[in-house]
Backbone atoms as SQL, in Angstrom:
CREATE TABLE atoms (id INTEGER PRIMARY KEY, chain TEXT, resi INTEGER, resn TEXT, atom TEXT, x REAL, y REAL, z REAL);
INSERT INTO atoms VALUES
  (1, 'A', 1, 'UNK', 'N', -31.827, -16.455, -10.212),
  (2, 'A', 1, 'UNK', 'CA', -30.494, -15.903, -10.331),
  (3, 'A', 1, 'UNK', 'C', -29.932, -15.684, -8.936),
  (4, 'A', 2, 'UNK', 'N', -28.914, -15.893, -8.816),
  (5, 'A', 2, 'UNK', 'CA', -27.491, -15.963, -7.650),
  (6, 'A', 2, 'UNK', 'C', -27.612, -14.645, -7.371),
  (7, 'A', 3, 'UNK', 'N', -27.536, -13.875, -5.917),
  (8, 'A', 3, 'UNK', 'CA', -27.274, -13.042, -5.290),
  (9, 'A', 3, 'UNK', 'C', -25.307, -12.784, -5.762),
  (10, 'A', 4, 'UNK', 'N', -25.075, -11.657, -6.271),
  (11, 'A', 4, 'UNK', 'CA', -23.561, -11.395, -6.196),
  (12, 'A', 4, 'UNK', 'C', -22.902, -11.298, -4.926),
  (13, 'A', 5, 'UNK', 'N', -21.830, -12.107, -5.099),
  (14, 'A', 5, 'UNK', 'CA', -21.175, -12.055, -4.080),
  (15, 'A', 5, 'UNK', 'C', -20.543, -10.560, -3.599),
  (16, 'A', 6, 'UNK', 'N', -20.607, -10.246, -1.980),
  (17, 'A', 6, 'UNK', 'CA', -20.472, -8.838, -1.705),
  (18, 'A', 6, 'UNK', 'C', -18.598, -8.788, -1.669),
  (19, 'A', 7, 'UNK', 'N', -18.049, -8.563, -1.939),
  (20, 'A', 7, 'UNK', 'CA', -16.501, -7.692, -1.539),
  (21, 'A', 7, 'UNK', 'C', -16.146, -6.741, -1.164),
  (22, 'A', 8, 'UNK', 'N', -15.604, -6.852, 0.472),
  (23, 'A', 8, 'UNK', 'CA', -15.646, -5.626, 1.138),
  (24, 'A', 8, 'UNK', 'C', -14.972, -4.169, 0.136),
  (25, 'A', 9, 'UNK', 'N', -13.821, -5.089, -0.019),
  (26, 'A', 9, 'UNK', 'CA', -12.560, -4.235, -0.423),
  (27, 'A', 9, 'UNK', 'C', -13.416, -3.040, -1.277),
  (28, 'A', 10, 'UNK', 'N', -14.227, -3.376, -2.546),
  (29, 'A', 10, 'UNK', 'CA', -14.771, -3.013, -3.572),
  (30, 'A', 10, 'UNK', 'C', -15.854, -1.637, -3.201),
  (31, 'A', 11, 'UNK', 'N', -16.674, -2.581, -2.276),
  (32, 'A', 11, 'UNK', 'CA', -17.279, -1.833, -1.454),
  (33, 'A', 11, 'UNK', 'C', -17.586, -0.896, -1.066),
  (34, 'A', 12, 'UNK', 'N', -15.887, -0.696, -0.079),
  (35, 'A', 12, 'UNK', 'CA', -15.259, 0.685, 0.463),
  (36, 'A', 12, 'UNK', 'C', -14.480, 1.751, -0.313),
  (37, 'A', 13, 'UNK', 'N', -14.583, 1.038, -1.056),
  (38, 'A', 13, 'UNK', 'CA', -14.194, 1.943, -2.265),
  (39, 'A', 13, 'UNK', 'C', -15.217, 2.905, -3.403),
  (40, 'A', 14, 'UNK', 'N', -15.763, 1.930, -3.367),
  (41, 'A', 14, 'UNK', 'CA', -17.067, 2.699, -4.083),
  (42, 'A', 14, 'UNK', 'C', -17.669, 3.821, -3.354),
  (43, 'A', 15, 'UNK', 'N', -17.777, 3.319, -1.914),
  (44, 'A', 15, 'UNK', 'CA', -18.832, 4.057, -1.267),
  (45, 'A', 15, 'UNK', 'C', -17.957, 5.028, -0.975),
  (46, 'A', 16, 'UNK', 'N', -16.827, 5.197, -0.640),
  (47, 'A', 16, 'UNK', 'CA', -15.987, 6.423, -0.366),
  (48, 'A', 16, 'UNK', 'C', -15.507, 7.244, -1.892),
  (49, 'A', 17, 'UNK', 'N', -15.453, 6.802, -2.474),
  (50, 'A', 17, 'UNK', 'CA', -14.829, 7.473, -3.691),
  (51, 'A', 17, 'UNK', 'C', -15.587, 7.423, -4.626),
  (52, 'A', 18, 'UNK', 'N', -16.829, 6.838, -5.005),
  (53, 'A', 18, 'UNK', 'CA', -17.718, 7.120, -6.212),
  (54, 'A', 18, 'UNK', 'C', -18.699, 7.608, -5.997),
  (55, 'A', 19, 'UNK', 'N', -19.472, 6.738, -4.880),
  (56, 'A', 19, 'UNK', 'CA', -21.298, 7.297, -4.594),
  (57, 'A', 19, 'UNK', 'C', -21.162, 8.553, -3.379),
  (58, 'A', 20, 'UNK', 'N', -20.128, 8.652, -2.388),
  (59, 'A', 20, 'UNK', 'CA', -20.324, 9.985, -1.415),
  (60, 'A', 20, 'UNK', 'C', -20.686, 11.109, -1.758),
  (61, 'A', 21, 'UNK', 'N', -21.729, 11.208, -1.349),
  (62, 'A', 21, 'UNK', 'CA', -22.547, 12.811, -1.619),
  (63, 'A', 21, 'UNK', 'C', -23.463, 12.524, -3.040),
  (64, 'A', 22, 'UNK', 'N', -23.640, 11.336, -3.698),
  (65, 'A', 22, 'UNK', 'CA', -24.478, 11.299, -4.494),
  (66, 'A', 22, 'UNK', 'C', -25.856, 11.109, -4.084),
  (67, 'A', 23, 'UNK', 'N', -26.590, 11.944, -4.746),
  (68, 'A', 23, 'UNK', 'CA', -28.338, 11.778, -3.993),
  (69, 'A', 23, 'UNK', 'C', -29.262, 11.141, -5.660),
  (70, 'A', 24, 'UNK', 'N', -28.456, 11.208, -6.516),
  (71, 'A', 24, 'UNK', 'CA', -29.809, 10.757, -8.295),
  (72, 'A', 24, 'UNK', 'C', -28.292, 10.207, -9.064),
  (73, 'A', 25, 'UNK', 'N', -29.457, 9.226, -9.995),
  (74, 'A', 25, 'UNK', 'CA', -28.533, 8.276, -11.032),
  (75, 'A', 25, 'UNK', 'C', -27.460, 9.408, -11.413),
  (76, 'A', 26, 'UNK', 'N', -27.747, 10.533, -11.935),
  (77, 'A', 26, 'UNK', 'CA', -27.199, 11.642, -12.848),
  (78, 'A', 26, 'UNK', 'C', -25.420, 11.896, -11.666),
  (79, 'A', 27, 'UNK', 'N', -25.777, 12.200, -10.985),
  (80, 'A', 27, 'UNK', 'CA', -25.137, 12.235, -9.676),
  (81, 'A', 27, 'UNK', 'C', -23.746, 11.301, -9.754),
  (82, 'A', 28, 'UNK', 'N', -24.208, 10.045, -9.476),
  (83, 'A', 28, 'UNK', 'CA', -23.595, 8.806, -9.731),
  (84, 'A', 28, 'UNK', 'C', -22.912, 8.215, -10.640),
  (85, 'A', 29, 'UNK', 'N', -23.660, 8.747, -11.898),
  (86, 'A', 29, 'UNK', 'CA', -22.886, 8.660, -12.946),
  (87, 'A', 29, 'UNK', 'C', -21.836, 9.488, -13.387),
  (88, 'A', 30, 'UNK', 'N', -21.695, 10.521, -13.092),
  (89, 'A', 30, 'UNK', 'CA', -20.478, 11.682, -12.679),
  (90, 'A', 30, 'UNK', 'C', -19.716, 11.343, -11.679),
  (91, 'A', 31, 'UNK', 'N', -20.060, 10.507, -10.569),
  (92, 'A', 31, 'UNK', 'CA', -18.656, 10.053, -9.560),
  (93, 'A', 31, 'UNK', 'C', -18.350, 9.215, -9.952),
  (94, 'A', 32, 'UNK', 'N', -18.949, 8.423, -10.891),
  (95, 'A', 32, 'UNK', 'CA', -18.423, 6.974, -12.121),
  (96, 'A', 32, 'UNK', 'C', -16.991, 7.525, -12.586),
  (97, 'A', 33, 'UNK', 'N', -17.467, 8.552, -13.539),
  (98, 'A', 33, 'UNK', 'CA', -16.865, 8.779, -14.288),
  (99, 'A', 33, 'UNK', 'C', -15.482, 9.823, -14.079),
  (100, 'A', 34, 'UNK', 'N', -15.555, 10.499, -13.409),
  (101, 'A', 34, 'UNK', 'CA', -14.511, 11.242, -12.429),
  (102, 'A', 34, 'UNK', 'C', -13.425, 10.321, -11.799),
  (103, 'A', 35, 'UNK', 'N', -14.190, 8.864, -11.241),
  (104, 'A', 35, 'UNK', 'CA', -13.609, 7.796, -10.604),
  (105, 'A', 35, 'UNK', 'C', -12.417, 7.802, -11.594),
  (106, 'A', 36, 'UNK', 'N', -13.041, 7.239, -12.442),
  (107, 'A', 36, 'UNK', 'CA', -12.267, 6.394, -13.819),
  (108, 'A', 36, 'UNK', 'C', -11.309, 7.104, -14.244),
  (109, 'A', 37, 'UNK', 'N', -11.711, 8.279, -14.441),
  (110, 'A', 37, 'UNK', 'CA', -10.318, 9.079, -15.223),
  (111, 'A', 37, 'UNK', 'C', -9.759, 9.596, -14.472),
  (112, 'A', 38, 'UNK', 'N', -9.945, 9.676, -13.169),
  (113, 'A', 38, 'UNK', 'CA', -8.836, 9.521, -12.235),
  (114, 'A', 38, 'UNK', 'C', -7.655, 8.673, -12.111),
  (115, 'A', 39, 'UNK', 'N', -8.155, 7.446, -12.352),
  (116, 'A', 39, 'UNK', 'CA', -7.618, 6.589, -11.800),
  (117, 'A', 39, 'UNK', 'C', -7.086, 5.100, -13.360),
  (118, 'A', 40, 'UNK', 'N', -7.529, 5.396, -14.304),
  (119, 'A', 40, 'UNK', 'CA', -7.284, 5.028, -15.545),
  (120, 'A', 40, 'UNK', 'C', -6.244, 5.416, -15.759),
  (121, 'A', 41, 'UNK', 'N', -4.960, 5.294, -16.208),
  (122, 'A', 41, 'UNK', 'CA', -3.659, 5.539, -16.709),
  (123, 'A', 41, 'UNK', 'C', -3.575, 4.707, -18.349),
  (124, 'A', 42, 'UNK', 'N', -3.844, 6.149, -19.257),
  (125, 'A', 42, 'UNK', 'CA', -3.691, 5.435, -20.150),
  (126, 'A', 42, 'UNK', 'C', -2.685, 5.588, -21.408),
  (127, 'A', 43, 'UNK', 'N', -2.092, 5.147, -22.065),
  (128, 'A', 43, 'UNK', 'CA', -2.806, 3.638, -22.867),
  (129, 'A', 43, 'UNK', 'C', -2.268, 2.695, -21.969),
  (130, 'A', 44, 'UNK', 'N', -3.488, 1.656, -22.301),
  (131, 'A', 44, 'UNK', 'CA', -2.953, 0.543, -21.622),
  (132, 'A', 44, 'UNK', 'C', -3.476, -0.388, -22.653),
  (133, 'A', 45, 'UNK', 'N', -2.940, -1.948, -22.385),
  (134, 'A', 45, 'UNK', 'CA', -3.566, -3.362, -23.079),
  (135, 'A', 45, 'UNK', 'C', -4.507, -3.757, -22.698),
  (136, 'A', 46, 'UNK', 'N', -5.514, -4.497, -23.085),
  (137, 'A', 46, 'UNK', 'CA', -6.016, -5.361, -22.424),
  (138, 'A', 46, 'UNK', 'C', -7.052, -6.106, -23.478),
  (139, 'A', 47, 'UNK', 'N', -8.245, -6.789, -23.764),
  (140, 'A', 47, 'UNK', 'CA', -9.083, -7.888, -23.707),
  (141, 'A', 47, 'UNK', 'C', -10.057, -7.201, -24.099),
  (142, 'A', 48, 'UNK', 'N', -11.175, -7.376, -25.378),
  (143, 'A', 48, 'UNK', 'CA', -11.946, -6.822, -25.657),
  (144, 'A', 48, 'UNK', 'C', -13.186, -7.959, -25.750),
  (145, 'A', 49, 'UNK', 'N', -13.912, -7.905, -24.968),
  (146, 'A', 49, 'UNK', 'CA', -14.820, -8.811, -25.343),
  (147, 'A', 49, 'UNK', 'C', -16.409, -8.608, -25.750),
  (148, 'A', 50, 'UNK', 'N', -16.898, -8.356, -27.028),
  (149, 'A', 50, 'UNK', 'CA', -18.476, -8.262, -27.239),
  (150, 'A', 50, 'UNK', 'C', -19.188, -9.214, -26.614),
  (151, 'A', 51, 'UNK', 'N', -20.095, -8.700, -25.350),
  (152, 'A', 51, 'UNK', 'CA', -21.355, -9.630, -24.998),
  (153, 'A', 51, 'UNK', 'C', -22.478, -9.669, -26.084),
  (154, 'A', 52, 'UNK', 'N', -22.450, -9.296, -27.457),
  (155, 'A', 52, 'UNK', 'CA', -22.995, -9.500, -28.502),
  (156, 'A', 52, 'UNK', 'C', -22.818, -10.521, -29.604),
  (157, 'A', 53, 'UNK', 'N', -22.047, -10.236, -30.198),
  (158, 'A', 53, 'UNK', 'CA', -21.717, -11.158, -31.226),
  (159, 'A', 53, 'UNK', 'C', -20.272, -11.829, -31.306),
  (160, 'A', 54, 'UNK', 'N', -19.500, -11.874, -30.291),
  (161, 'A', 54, 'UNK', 'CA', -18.792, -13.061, -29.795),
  (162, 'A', 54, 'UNK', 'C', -18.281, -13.087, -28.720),
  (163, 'A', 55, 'UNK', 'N', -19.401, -13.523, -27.658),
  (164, 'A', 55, 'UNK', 'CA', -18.993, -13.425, -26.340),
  (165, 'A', 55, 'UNK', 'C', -18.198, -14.805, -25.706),
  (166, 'A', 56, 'UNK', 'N', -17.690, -15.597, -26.483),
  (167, 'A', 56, 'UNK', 'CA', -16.443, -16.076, -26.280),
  (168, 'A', 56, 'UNK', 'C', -15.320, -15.997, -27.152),
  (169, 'A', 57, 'UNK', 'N', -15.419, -15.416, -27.403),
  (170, 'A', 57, 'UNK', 'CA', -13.983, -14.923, -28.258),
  (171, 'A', 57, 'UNK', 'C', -13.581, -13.184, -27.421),
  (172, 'A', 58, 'UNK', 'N', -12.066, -12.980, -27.307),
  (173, 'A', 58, 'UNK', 'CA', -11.744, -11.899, -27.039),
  (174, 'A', 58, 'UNK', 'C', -10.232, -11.444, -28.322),
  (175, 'A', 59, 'UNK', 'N', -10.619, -10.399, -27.893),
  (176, 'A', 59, 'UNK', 'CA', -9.726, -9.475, -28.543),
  (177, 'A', 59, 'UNK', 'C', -8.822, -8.553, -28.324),
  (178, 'A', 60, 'UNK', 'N', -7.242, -8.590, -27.981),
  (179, 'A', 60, 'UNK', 'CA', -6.231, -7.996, -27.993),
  (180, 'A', 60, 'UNK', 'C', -6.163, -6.363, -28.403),
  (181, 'A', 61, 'UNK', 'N', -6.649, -5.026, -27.355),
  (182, 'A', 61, 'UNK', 'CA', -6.722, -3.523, -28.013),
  (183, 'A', 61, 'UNK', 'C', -5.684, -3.056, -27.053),
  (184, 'A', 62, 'UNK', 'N', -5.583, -1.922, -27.845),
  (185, 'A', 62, 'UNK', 'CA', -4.695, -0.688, -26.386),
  (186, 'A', 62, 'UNK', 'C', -6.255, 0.425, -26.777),
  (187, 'A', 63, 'UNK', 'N', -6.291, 0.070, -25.130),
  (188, 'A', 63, 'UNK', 'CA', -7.293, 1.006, -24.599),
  (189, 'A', 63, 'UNK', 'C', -6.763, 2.458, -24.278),
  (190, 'A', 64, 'UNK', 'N', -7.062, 3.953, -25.606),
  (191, 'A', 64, 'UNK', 'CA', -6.753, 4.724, -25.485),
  (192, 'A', 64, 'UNK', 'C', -7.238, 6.064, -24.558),
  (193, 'A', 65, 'UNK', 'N', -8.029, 5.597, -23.965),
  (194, 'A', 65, 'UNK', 'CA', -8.740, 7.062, -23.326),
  (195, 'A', 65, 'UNK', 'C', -10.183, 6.894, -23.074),
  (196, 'A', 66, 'UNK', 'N', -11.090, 7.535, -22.729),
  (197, 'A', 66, 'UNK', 'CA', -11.822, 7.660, -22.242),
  (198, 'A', 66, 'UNK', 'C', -13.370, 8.569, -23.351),
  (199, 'A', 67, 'UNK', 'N', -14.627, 7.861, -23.577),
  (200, 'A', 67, 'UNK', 'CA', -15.672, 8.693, -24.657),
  (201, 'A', 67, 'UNK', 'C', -16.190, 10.096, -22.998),
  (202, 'A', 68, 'UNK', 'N', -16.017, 11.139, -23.858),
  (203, 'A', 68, 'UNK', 'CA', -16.611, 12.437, -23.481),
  (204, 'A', 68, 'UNK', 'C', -17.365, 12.330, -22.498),
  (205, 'A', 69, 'UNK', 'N', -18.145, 12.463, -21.011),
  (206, 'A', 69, 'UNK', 'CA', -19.037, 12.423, -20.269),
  (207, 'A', 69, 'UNK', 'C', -20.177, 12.319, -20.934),
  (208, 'A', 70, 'UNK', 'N', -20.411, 13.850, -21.916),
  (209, 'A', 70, 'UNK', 'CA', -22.129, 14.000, -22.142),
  (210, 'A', 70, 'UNK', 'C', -22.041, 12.566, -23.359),
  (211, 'A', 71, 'UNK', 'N', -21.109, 12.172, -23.952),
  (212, 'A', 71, 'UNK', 'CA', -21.489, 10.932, -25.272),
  (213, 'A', 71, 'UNK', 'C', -21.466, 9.657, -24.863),
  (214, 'A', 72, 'UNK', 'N', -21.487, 9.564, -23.486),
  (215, 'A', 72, 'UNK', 'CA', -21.954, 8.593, -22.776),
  (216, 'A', 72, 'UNK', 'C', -23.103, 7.897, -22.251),
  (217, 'A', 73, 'UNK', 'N', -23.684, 6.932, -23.003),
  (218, 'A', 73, 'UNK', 'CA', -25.426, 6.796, -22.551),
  (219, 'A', 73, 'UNK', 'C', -25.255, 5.533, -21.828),
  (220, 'A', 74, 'UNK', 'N', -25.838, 5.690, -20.699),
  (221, 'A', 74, 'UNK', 'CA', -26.282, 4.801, -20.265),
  (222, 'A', 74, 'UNK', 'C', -24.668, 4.328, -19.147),
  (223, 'A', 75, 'UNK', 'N', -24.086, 4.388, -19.758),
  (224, 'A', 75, 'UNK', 'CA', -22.800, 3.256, -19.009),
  (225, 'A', 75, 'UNK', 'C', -21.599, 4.200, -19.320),
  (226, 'A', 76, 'UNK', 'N', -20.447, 3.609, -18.802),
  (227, 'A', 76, 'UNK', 'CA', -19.033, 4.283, -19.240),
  (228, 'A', 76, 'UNK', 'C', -18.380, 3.151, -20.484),
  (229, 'A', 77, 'UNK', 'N', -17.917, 4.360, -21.513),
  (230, 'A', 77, 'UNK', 'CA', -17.211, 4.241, -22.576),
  (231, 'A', 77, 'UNK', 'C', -15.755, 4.506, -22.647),
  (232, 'A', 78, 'UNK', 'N', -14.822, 3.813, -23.490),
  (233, 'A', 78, 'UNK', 'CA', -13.864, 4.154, -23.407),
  (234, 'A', 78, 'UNK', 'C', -13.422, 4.198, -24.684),
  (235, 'A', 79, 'UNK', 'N', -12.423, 4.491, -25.074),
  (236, 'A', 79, 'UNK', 'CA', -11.879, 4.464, -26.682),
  (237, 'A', 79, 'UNK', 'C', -10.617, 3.501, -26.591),
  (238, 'A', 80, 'UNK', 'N', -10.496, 2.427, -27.827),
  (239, 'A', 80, 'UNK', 'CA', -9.902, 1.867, -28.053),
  (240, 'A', 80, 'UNK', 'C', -9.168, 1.522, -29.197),
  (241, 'A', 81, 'UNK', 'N', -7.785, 1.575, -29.901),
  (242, 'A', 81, 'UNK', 'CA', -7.210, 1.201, -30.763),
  (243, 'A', 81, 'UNK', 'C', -6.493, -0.023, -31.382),
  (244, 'A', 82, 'UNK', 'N', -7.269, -0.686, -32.416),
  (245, 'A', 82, 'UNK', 'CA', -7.888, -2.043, -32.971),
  (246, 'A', 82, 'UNK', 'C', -7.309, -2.043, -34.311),
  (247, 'A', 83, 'UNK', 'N', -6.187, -2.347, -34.162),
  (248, 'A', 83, 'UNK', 'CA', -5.768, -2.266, -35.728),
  (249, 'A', 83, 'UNK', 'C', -5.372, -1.015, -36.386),
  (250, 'A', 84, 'UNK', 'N', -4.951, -0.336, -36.054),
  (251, 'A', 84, 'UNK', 'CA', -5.034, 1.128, -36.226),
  (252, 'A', 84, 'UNK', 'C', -6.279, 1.927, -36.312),
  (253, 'A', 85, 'UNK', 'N', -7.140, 1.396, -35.603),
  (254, 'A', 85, 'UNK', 'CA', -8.630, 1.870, -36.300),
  (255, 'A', 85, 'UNK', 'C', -9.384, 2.549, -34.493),
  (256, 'A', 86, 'UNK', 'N', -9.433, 3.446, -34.085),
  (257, 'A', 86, 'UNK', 'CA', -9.966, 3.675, -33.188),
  (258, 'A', 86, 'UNK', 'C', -11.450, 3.812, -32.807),
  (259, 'A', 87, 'UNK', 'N', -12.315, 3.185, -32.275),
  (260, 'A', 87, 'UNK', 'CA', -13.769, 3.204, -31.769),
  (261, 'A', 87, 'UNK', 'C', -14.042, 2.919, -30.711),
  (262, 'A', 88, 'UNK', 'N', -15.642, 3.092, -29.940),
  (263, 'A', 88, 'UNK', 'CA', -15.458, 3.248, -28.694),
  (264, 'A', 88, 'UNK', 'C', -16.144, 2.072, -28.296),
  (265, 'A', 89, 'UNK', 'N', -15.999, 1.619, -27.415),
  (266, 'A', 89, 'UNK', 'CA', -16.348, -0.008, -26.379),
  (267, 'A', 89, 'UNK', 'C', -16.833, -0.059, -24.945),
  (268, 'A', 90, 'UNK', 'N', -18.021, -0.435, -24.241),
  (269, 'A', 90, 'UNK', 'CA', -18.275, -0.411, -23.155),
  (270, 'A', 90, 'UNK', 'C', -16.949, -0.630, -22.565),
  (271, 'A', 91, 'UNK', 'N', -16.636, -0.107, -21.252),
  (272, 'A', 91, 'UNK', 'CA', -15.528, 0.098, -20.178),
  (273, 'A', 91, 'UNK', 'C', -15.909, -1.876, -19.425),
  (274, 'A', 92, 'UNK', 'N', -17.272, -1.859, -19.626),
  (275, 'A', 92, 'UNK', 'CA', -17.652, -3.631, -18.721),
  (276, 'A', 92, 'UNK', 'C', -17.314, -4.598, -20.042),
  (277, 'A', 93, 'UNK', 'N', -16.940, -4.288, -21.235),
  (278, 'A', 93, 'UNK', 'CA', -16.460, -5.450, -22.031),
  (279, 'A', 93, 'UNK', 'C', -14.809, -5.221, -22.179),
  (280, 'A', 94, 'UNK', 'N', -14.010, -4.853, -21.448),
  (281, 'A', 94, 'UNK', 'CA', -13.006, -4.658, -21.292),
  (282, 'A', 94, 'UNK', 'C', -12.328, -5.683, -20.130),
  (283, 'A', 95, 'UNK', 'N', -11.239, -6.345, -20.197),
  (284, 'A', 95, 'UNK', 'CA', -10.588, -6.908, -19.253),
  (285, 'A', 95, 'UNK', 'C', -9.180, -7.469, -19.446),
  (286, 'A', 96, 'UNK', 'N', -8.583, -7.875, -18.306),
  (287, 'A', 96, 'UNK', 'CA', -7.488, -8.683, -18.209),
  (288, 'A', 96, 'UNK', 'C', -6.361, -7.383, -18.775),
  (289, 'A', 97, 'UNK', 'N', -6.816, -6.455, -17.789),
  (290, 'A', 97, 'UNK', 'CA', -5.803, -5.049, -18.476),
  (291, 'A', 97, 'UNK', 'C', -4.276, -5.348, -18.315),
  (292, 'A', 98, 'UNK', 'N', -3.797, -5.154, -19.029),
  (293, 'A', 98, 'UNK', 'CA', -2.058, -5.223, -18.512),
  (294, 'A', 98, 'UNK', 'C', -1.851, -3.662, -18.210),
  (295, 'A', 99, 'UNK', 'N', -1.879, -3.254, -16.823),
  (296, 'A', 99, 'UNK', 'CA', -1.348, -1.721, -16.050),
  (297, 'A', 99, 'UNK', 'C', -1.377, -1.849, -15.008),
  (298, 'A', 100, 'UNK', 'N', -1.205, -0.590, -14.821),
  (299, 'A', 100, 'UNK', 'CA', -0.894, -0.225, -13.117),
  (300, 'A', 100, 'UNK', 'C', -1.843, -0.697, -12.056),
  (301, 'A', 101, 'UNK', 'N', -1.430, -0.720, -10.443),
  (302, 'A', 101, 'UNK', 'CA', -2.163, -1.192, -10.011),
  (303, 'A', 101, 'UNK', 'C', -3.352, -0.494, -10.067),
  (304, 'A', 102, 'UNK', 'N', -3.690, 0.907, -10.011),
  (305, 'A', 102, 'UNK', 'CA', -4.735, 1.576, -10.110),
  (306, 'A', 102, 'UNK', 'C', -5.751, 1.170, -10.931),
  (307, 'A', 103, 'UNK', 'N', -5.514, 0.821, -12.380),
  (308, 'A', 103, 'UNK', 'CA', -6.360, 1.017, -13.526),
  (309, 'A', 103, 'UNK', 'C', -6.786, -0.342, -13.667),
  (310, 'A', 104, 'UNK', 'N', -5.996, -1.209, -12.944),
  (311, 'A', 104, 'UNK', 'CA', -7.405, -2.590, -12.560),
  (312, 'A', 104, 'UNK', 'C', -7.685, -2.362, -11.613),
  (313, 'A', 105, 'UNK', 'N', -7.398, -2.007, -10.272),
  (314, 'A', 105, 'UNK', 'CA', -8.376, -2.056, -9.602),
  (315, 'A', 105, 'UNK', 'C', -9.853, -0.882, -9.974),
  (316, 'A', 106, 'UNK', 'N', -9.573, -0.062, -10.606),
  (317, 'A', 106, 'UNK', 'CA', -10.711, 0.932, -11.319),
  (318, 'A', 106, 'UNK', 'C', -11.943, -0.201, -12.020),
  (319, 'A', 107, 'UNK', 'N', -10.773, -0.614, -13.194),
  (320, 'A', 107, 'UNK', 'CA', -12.111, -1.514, -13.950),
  (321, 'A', 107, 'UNK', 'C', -12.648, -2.555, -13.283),
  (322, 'A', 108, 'UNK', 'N', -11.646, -2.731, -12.128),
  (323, 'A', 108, 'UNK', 'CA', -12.434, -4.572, -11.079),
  (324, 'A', 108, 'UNK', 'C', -13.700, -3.549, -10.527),
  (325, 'A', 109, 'UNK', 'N', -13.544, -2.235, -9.781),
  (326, 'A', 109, 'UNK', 'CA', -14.533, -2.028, -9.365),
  (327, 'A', 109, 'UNK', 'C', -15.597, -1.542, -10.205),
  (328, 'A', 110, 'UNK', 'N', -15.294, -1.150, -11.519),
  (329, 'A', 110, 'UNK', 'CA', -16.579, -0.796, -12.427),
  (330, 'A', 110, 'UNK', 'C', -17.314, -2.096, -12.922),
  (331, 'A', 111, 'UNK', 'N', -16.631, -3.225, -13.352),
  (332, 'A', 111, 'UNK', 'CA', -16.957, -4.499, -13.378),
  (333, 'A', 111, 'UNK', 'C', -17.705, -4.903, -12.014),
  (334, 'A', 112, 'UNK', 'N', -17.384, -4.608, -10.835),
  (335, 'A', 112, 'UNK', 'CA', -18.447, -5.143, -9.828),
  (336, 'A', 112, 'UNK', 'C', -19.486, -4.393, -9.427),
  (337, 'A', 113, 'UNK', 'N', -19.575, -3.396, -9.680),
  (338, 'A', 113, 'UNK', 'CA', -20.938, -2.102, -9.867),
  (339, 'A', 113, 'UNK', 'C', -21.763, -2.513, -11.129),
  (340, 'A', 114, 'UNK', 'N', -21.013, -3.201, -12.179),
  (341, 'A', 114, 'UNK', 'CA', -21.819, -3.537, -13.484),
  (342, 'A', 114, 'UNK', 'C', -22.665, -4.972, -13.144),
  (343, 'A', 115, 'UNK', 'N', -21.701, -5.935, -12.296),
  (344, 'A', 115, 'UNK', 'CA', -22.296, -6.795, -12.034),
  (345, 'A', 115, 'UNK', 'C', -23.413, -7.335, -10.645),
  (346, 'A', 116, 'UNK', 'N', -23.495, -6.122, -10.005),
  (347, 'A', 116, 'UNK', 'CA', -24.195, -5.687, -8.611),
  (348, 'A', 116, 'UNK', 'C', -25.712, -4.659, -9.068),
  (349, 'A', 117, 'UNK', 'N', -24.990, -3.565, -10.040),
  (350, 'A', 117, 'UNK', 'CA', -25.998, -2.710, -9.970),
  (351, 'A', 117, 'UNK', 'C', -26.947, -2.468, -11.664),
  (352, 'A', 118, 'UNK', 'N', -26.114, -3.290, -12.826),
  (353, 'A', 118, 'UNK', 'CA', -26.408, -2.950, -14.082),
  (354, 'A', 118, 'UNK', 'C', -25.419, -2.088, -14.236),
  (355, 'A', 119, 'UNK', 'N', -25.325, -1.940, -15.738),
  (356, 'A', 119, 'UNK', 'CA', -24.165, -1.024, -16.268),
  (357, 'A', 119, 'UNK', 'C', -24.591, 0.901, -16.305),
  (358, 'A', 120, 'UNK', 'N', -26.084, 0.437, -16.563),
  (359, 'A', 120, 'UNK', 'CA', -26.824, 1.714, -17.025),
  (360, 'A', 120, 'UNK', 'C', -27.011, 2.221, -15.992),
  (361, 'A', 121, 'UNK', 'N', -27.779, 3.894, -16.582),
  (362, 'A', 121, 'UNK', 'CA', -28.801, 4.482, -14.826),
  (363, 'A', 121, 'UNK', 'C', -29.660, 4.989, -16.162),
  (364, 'A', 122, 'UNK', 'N', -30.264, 4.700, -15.098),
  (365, 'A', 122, 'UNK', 'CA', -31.677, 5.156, -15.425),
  (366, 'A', 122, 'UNK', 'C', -32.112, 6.550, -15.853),
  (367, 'A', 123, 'UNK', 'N', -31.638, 7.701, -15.138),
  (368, 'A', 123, 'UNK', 'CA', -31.723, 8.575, -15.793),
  (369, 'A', 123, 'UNK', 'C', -30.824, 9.672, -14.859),
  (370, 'A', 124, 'UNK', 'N', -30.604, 10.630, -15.501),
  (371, 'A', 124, 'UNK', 'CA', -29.509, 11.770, -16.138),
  (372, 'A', 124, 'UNK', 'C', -29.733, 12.965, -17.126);
């Protein structure tokens, strides 16, 4: 497997605004998530895609908000509305957001932490 390509931009961003002053996964996963709903403006559109059971096919949601810190395992969740039907969806099967500049560059950088570091931590 291919080394990910590094991006400064992404980078400096992370390291200043997500991981500073983090010392454990638990840590990290709280400047994740602080990041995000900072910087998430929502509702927004965008692209739903299961890396499960149809990872080429996507799907048209308005991404409503954000799942609770502690009901978060492993990765960041978000809530999404699908037909009138609201449930929650990894934040890394999400894309092609239609918003502000903020709330893609949020998910470009959670997407390149997912694809650099894994989605999960280890522990918390």
């Amino acid at each position: 497997m291919s080394e990910p390509e590094i991006d400064l931009n992404h980078e400096q961003r992370i390291n200043d605004l997500v991981v500073v002053d983090c010392y454990d996964d638990s840590e990290v996963f709280a400047g994740w998530y602080v990041y995000l709903t900072e910087n998430l403006e929502f509702p927004f559109t965008a692209d739903y895609r299961t890396k499960i059971t149809a990872p080429d096919k996507t799907t048209p949601v308005t991404v409503v908000g954000m799942v609770d810190m502690d009901e978060c395992e492993g990765g960041m969740l978000c809530y999404v509305d699908y037909e009138s039907a609201v449930f929650a969806v990894p934040l890394s099967e999400i894309s092609n957001p239609k918003a502000d500049l903020e709330t893609r560059q949020a998910i470009a950088d959670w997407h390149y932490w997912c694809d650099d570091q894994g989605p999960s931590f280890s522990e918390w």
